[in-house]
N, C-alpha and C positions, 0 to 999 in steps of 0.2 A: 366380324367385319362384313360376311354377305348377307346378315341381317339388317346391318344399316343399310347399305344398296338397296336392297331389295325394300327397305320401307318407303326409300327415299323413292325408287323407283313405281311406288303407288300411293304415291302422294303423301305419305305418313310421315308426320315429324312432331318431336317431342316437346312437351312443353315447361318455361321454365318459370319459378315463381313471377307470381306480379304480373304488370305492365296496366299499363292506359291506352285508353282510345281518344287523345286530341282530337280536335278538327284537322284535316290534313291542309286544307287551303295552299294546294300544290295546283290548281286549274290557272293562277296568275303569269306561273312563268312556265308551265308545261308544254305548253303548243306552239311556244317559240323559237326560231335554231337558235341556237348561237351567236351576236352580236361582236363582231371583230372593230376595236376600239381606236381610235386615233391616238397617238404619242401623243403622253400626257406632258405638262411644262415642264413638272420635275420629278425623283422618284427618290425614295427615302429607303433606303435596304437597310434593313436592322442586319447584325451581322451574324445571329443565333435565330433562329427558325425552329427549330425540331430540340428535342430530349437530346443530352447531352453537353461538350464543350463548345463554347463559339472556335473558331479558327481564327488565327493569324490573318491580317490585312497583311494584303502584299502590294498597294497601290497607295500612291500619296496623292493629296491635295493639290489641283491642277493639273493630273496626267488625263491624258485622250486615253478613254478605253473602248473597245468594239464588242457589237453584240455578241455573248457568249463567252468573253473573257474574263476568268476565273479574277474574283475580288479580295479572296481570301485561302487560306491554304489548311489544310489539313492536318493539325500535326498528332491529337489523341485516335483512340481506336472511334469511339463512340463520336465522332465529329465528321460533320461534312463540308464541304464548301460553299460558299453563292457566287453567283457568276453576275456578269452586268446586263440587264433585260434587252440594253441597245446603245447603240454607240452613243458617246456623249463625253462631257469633261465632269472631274470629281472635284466638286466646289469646296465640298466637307465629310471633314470624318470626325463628328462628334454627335454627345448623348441628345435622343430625343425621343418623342413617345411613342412606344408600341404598344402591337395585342395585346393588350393583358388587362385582367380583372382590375385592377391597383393602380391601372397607370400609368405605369414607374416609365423613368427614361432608361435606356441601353444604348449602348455604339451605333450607330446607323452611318452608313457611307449614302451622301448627296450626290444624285448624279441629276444634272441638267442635258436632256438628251439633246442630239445636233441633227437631230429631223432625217439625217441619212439612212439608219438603221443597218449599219455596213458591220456585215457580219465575222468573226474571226473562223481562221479555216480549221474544215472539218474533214471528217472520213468516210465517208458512207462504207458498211458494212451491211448487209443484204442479208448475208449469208454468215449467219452468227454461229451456225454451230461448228463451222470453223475453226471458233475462235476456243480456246480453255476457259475451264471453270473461274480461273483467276482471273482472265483478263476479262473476262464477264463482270465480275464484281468491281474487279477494280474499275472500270468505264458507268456499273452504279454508282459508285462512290463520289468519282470524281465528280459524274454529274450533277451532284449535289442534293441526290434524291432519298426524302425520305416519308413514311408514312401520312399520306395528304389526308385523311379522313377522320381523325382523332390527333392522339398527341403526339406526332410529328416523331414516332424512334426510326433512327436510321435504319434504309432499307438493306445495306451492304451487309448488315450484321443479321438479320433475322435471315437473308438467301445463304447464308457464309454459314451457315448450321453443318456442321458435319454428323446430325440427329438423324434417325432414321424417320421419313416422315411418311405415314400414313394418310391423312390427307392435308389436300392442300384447297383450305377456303379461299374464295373473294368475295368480297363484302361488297354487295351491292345493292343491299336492303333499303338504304337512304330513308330511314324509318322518320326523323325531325319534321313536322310541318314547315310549309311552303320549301323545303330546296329542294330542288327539281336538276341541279348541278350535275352529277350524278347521271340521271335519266336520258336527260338532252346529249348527254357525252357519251351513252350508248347506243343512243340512236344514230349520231353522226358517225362516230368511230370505233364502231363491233371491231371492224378488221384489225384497227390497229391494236386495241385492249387484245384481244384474240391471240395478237405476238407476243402481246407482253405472258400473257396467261402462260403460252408455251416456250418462253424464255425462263418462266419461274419451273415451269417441268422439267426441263431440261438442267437448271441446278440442282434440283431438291429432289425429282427422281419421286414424288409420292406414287401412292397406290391410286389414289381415284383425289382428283379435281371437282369442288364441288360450289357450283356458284349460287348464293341466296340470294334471292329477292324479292321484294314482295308484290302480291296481287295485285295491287294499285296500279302499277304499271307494265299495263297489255302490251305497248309497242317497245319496250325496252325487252322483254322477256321474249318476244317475237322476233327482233333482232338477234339475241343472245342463240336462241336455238338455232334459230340459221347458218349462224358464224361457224355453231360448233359440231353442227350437223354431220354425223358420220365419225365423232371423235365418240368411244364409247368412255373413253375414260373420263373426259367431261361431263358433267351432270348438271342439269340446269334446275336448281330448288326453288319453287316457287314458296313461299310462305304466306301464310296469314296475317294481314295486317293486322298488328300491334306495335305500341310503342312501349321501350326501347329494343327492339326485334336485331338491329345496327349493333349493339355492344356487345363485345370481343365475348367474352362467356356466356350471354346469352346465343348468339348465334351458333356459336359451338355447342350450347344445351339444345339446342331446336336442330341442327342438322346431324347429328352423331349421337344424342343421347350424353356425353360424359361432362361432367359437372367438373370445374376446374376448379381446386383448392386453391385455398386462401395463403397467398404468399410465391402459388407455384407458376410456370410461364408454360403456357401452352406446348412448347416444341419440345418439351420433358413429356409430353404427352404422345408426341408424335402430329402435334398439327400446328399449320402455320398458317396465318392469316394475313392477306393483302385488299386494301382497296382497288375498286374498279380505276380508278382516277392513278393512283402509285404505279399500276398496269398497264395503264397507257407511258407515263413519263418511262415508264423503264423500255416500252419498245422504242421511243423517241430516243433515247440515251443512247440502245446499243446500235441500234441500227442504222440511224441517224445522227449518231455522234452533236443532241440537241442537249443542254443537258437544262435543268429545271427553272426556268425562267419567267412562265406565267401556264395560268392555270384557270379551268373555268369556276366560275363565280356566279353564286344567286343573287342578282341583286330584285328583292320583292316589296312587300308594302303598300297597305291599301293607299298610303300617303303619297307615293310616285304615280307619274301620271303616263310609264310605259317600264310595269319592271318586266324583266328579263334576264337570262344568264347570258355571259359576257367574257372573252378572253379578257383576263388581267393582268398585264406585268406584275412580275413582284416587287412591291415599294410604290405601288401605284397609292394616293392617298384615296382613302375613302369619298372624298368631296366632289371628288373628279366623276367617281362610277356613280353616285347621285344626279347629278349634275347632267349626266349624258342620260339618266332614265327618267328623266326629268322630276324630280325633287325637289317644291315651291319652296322660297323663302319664307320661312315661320319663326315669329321669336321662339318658338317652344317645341324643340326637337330633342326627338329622343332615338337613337341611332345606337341597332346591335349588331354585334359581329357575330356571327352563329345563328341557329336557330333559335325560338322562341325558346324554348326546354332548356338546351344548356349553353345556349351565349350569353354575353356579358354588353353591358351599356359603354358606350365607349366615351370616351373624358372629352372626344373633340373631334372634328372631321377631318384633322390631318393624319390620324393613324393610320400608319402602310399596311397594305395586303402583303398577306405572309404563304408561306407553304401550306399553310394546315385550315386557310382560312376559306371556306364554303359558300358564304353566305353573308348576305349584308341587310338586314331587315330595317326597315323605316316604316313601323307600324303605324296607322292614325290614333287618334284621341279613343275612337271608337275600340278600337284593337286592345288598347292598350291602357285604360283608365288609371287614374292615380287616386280613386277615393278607397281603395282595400288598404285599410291598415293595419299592422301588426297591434294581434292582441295575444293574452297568454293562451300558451295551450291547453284545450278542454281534454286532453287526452284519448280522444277517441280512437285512436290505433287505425285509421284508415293509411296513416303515410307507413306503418309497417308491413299494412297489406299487400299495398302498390311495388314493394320497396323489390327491386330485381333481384340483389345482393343477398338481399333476405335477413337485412341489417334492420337496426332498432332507430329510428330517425331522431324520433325524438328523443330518446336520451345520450344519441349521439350531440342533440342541441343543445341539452341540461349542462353537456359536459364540456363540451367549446366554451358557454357563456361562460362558465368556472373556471375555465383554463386548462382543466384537469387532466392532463395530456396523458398519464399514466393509464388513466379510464377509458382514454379515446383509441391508443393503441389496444387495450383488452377489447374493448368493441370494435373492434377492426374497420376502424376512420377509413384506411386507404384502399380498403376494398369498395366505396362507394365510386359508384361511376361517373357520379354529379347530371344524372339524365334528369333530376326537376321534377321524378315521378312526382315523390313527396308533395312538395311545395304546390304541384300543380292539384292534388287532392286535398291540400290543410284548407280547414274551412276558419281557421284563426289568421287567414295569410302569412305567414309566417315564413321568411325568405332561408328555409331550410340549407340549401344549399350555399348560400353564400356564409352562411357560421361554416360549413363542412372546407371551402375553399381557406376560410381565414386563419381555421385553426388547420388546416394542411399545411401553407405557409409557415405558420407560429412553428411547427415540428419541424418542418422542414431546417427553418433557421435556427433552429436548437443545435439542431444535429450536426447542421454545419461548423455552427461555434464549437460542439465537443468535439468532433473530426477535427476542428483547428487547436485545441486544449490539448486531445490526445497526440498530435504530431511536434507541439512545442514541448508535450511531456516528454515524449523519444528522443527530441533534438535536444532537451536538457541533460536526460542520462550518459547521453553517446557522447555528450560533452564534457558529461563528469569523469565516463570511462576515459576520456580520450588525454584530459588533466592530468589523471592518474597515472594510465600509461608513459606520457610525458616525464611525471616526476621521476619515477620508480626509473628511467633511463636515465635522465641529472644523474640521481643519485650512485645509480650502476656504472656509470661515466665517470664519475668525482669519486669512486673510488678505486677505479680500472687507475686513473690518471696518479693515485694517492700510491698507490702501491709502483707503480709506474716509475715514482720521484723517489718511493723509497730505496727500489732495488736499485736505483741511479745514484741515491747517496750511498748506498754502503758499498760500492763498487772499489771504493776507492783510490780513483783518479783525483787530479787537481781542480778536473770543473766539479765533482762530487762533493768533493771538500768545499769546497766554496760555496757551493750550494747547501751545504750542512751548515756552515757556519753564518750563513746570511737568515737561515730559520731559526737559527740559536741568539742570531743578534735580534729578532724580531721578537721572539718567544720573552727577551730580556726586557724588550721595550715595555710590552705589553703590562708584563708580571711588577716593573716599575711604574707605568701609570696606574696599576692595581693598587699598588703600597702608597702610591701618591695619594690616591684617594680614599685610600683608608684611613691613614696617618691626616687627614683635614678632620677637624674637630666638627661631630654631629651635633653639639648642642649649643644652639642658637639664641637660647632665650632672652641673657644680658646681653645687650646690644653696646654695650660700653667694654663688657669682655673682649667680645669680638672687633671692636673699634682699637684696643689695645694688642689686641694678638695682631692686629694686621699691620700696628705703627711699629712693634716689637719688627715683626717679618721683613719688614722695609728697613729697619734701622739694622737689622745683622744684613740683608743683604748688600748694604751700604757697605758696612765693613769689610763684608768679605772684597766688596767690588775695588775699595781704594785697597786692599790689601795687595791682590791679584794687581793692580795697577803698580803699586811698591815693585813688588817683584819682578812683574815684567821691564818697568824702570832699569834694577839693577842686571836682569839675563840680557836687555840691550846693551847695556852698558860694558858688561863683558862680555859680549859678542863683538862688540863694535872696535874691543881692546885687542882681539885675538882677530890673525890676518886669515885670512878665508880658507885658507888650505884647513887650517885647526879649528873652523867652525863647524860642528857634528850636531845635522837638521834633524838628526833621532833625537838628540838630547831638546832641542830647541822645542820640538815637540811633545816631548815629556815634561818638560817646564810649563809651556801653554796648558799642557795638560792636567800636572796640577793643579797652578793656579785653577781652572777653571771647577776643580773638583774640593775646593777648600770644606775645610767643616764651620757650619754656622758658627760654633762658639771660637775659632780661631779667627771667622771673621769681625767676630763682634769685638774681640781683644781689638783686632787692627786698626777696627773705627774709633774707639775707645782713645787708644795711641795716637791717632791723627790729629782727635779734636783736641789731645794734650798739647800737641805740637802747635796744633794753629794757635789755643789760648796763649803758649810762651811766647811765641814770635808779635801776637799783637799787645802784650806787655812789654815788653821790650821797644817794642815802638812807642808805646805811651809814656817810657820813660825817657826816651830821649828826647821826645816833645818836649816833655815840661822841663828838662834840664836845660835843654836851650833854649826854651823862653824865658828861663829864672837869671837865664848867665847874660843872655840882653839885657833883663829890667837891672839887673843888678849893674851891670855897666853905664845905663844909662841915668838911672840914681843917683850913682858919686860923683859922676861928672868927672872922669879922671881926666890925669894929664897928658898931653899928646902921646908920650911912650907909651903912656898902658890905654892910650885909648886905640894907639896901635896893636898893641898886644891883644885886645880886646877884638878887634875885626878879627885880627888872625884866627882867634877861640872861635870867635862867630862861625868863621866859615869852615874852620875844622868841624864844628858841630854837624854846619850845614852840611859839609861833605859826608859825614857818618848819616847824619840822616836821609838826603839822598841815597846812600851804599843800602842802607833800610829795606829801603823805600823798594830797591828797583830791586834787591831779593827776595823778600816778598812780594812782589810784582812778577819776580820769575817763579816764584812754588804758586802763586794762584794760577799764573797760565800754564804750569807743567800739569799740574793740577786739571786744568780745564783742558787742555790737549788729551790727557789720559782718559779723562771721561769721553771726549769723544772719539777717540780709540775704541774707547769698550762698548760704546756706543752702537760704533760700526761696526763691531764684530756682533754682539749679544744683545742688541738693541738699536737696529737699524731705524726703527721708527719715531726715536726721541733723541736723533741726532742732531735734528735745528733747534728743537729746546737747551741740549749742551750745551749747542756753542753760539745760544744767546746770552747762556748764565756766563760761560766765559767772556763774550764782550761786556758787559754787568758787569763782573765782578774788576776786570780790568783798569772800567770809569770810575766804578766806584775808590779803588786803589790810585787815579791817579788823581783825581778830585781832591784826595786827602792830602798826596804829599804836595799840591798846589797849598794847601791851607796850609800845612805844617811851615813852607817857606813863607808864606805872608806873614805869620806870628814868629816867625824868627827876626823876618826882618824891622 
């Protein structure tokens, strides 16, 4: 360790593969302060800023909110809040375009500011060391503050190290052409970065403090020494301008000598890295209870006609900080966020200024030409040379165009920094970095899907376990309860027995419609067989039915003879009970026997018909003489009167007949009880129809 001190202490620092020497064209906005900007019309807060979860919206569409109040809530580790830049109403909370290489839309809260700027109360704190290691962090957190000079990881997590830290970098290389962000915010505000510096000492407890920065800029280096003049633990590193001098491994290979593996985080190492800019907002935070709400900004471009850096709200649209550095109207604008090296073209000038955003370039036509066009690569290995990483560039490009994701993790994709060295030395133009960004993404969303694959696999399992579990209790249940019923029937008491013999009557049901359906005939094939078994089936059930009708006929009959005290409802019951249990071929005798009886009874009528229409014609043939043709009425109507006596006993067995049927009707066939006793009115008409004719051929 007093090796490195002491190199650093004579000017010695290590060097790490690669880099380039761009133009700096940092003279555009160098020599200007700071520009403090007029409230803008509107401000677009995307709700995700930094690495990590967005937060919770905790404010709805149409609430008054004031400067400094918290817009969203915290609720994962790796998550911070945003706060509102200035009082104003919330018109909207929905998707629209941010930072980003793609374009894509995110959640953004619309706030239309009300010109007051009326602040929510705060706490001033002075006197921080006061206060605990906790409530330290947790007033970073809250504040919403996290990494402003790369990719935005929260800062509450990298101070909250409980690692033993040997040193503690700040990053104030500002190594990109033209941002000057950076520099101008050390010039104006050493004192307050200085608090921040010593707010990070006082969590993390390092061995020696070591600030980089490069040559280029005399008055920022000359402030820095000032501020920390007399602290020795402070170190102020001047380095050699190169670019990317700024990135996190490489800064750490130039001021310590130790090369950070691939995969591993610095603070495993024992060192932690902060920007000068993260520096300042964290003394703003604890001290002044400010939490992160704008931040300075490059706005450059040989195309503006006064660039300069500038306080920005966050959600400030890009249009606006053009606009005010004055930025002509051209059909043909091409507008990035970042520096030349590693920003991106933005889709349109309403994209909001974020946490992490530096720089707003509007280069001219000159600057920025559009006749280099991608051709293949000649292979010449200069983007390996340049390459910081000390990665293979272009076969990292073979293997994006392919897709070949398996190859791009073996070449270690995510180790590339995206600093443009490449691209900025391919003599094929060859937009290097944007394959490295697409197939980042492409991985990215792979993994995500399997992350979502592998959690609907687990919530499958746990659901199979949990089925199973489930059953295996049924089943433990049904037969805790089985044995429960058992040792309740053989108890024997009278609910026992009852309950024995109600499973027995069930058991009988059952074992009967077993025999029912076995005893039905399985083969189907003659359709005239089965046409005949089923007229068969109907014609004994017929039997049995008038049989059981006979019978009950007569158990009424002698019920009805015997006076109520000597009618025994057990027997009455055992009668019903037979009948209803008759055997087919007993029933079929019965049917057999009925239709004997009907055929006698209507011979017997046909012969009294024709008797007395033969003893008419025959009376009225001879023409006999008054006595016998007195005689002859009397016969008449003695006939008549037998056939009438006929008439109306057979008129009473057809409606005893039809009454019985719908008797059995109602008991064992409730649903062809108005068919019964329409055949009974039928059969009635039809019987009285007849003995109407019988008397007209009498007479």
């Amino acid at each position: 360790m007093e090796s490195v001190i002491e190199r650093i202490d004579k000017g010695l620092f290590w060097k790490f593969h690669g880099g380039i020497h761009p133009p700096q064209m940092k003279f555009l906005t160098s020599d200007k302060p700071i520009l403090q900007l007029p409230l803008p019309e509107k401000l677009v807060i995307p709700i995700q800023q930094h690495i990590g979860e967005a937060g919770e919206v905790i404010v709805n569409v149409g609430d008054d909110v004031v400067k400094g109040q918290p817009l969203t809530r915290s609720t994962l580790p790796i998550s911070v809040p945003i706060h509102a830049p200035t009082s104003g109403k919330i018109t909207a909370i929905e998707n629209a375009t941010i930072a980003h290489p793609s374009g894509l839309e995110e959640l953004c809260i619309k706030l239309i500011p009300d010109g007051k700027d009326t602040w929510c109360e705060r706490t001033i704190c002075p006197e921080y060391q006061q206060l605990s290691k906790a409530e330290i962090i947790e007033k970073i957190c809250n504040a919403g503050i996290s990494g402003m000079g790369g990719a935005g990881f929260p800062t509450h997590i990298k101070v909250g190290t409980t690692a033993q830290i040997n040193y503690l970098i700040i990053n104030a290389s500002e190594c990109e052409p033209y941002i000057t962000a950076d520099d101008l915010l050390i010039k104006e505000h050493s004192s307050a970065i200085l608090d921040g510096i010593n707010i990070l000492d006082h969590l993390l407890e390092p061995a020696f403090i070591l600030i980089g920065i490069e040559d280029n800029k005399p008055e920022a280096i000359k402030a820095l020494q000032n501020a920390t003049q007399g602290i020795d633990k402070i170190k102020v590193c001047v380095l050699p301008t190169q670019y990317p001098v700024g990135g996190e491994k490489q800064l750490i290979m130039a001021l310590t000598g130790t090369e950070v593996p691939s995969g591993v985080l610095p603070t495993s190492l024992g060192i932690v890295m902060q920007n000068i800019a993260t520096c300042f907002a964290i003394a703003d935070a604890v001290i002044h209870d400010t939490p992160l709400i704008k931040r300075v900004v490059t706005v450059s471009g040989q195309a503006l006609e006064k660039p300069q850096n500038v306080w920005a709200l966050l959600g400030t649209p890009v249009e606006f900080l053009l606009n005010e550095c004055g930025y002509p109207q051209q059909e043909k604008k091409h507008i990035i966020m970042g520096g030349p090296m590693m920003g991106f073209s933005l889709p349109n000038n309403q994209v909001p200024i974020v946490k992490t955003t530096n720089c707003i370039l509007a280069p001219s036509e000159a600057e920025i030409p559009n006749d280099n066009q991608e051709v293949e690569c000649i292979r010449c290995g200069q983007c390996a040379e340049v390459c910081p990483s000390q990665l293979l560039p272009q076969e990292l490009q073979w293997s994006a165009k392919a897709k070949d994701h398996q190859q791009l993790d073996t070449l270690n994709l995510f180790d590339c920094i995206e600093c443009g060295a490449c691209a900025y030395v391919c003599p094929s133009h060859i937009p290097l970095v944007h394959y490295y960004r697409v197939a980042k993404a492409e991985i990215r969303q792979q993994q995500l899907l399997d992350l979502k694959a592998e959690k609907a696999k687990v919530r499958f399992e746990a659901r199979k376990l949990r089925l199973e579990r489930e059953k295996l209790a049924r089943e433990a249940k049904h037969k805790k309860a089985a044995e429960a019923r058992k040792a309740r029937m053989n108890s024997g008491t009278p609910e026992a027995n009852n309950e024995k013999s109600a499973v027995a009557a069930a058991l009988a049901r059952v074992k009967a419609k077993k025999a029912q359906a076995s005893a039905e005939p399985t083969n189907s094939a003659n359709p005239s067989d089965d046409a005949s078994s089923e007229k068969k089936s109907q014609v004994a059930a017929a039997i049995a039915r008038a049989k059981a009708k006979k019978l009950a006929a007569k158990d009424n009959n002698s019920i009805a003879e015997k006076p109520p005290a000597e009618i025994n409802p057990v027997i009455i019951d055992e009668k019903i009970e037979e009948k209803q249990t008759l055997d087919p071929a007993e029933a079929k005798k019965a049917k057999i026997a009925a239709a004997i009886e009907k055929a006698k009874a209507k011979k017997l009528t046909t012969e009294a018909k024709s008797s007395t229409s033969s003893e008419i014609k025959t009376e009225t043939v001879t023409a006999p003489s008054p006595a016998d043709a007195k005689k002859a009425k009397i016969a008449a109507a003695v006939a008549k009167a037998k056939a009438k006596k006929q008439q109306a006993e057979q008129k009473k067995e057809i409606q005893l007949s039809a009454n019985e049927d719908i008797t059995s009707s109602i008991k064992d066939e409730p649903i062809a009880e108005a068919v019964t006793d329409k055949k009974a009115r039928i059969a009635a008409a039809v019987a009285k129809a007849k003995a109407k004719k019988q008397q007209t051929e009498s007479k």
